[in-house]
C-alpha positions as CSV (number, residue, x, y, z in Angstrom):
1,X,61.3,26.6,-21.1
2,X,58.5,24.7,-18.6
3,X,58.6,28.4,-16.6
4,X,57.9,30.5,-19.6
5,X,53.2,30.6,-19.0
6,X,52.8,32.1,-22.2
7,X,54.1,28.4,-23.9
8,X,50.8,26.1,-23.8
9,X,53.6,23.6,-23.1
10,X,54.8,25.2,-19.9
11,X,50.8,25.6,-18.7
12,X,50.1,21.7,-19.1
13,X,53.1,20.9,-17.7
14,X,52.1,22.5,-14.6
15,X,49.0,21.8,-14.0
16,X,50.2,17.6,-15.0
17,X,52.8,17.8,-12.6
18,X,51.6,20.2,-10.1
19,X,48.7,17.2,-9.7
20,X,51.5,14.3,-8.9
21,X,52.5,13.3,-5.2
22,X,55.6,11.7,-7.4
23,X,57.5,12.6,-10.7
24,X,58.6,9.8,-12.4
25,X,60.2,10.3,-16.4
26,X,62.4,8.4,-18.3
27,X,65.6,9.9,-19.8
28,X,68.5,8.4,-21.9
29,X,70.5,11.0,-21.7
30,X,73.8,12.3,-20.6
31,X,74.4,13.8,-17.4
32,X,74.1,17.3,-18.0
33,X,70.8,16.8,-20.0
34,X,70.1,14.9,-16.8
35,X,70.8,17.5,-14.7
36,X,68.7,20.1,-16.7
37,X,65.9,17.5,-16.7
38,X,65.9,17.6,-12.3
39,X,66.3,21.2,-12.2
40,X,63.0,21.7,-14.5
41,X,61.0,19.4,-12.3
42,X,62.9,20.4,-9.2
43,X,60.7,23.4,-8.8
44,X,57.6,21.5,-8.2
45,X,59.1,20.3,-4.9
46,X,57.7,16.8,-5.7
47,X,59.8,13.5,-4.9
48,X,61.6,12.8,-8.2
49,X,61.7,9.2,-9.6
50,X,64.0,8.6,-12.7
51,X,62.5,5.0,-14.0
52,X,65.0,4.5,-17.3
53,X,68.2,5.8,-17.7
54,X,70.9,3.2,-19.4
55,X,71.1,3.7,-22.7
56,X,75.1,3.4,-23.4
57,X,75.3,4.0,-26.9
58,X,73.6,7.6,-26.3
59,X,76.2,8.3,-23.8
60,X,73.5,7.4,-21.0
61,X,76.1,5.8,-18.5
62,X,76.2,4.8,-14.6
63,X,79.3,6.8,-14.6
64,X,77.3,9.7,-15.9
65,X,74.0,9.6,-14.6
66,X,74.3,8.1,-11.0
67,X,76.6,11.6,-9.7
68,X,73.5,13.3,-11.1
69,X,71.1,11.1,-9.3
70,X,73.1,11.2,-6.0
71,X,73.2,15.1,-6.4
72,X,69.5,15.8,-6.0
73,X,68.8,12.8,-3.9
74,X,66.6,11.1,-6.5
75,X,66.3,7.3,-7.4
76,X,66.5,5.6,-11.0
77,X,66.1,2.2,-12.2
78,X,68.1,0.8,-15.0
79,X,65.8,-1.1,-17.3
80,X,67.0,-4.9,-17.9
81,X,69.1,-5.3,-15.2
82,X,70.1,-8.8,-16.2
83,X,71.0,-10.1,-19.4
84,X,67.8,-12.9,-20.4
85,X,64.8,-13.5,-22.3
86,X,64.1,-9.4,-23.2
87,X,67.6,-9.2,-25.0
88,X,68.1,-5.2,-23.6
89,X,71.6,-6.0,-24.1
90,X,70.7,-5.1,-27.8
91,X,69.7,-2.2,-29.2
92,X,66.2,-0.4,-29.8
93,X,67.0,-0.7,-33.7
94,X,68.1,-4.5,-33.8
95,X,64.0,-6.0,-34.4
96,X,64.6,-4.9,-37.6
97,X,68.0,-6.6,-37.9
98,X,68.1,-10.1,-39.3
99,X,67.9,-12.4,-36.7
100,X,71.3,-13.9,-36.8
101,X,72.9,-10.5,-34.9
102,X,70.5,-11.3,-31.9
103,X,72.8,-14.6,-31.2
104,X,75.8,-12.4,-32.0
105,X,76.8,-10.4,-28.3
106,X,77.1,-7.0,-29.1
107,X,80.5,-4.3,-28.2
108,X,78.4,-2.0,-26.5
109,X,75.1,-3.2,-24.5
110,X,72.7,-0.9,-24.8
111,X,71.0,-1.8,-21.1
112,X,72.0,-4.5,-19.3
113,X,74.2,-4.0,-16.4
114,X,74.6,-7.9,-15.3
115,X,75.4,-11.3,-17.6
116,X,72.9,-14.1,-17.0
117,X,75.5,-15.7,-14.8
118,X,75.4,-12.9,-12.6
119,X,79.2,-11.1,-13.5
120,X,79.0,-7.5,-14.7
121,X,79.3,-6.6,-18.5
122,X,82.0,-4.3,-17.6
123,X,84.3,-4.1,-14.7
124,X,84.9,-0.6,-15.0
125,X,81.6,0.6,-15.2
126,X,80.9,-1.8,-12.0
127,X,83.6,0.4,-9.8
């Protein structure tokens, strides 16, 4: 608990984040994990930046996570936006995969919310 001061935790995290103009975190998470992440740093009154969130395969979703964003009025970038040279559409694990599955697409795309030709990966998720 980040409010409980007898947790060293809770003390650094306070006195990290009560020095910041701006929060910015990662989180591949769901959407309630989500929610509970902006309510801990809510209370520091700081403008709130989420800078990774698509991670589908961990249930980290734009159906999931942008209703959280909108809900406290915070931004969040999806990391690999377009399908290319990084290969995000793949998972963290696949470097240690022979390299024949990187040339295989995968079911689910781990990041990637855009093709290299510039259509969506999935209509539904694009609604």
């Amino acid at each position: 608990n980040v409010n409980d001061m007898r947790d060293p935790r809770a003390v650094f995290f306070h006195l990290l984040f009560g020095l910041s103009d701006v929060l910015s975190f990662h989180c591949y998470c769901n959407g309630d994990e989500l929610t509970a992440r902006f309510e801990d740093l809510g209370i520091l009154k700081r403008p709130l930046l989420l800078t990774e969130f698509m991670a589908r395969p961990m249930n980290s979703t734009i159906q999931n996570n942008l209703p959280v964003l909108w809900k406290f009025q915070a931004s969040g970038f999806i990391w690999g936006l377009v399908q290319g040279r990084m290969q995000t559409e793949f998972a963290w694990e696949t470097w240690a995969l022979d390299q024949h599955h990187l040339h295989v697409e995968p079911k689910l795309w781990f990041h990637d919310f855009f093709r290299n030709n510039g259509s969506v990966y999935s209509e539904q998720e694009a609604r």
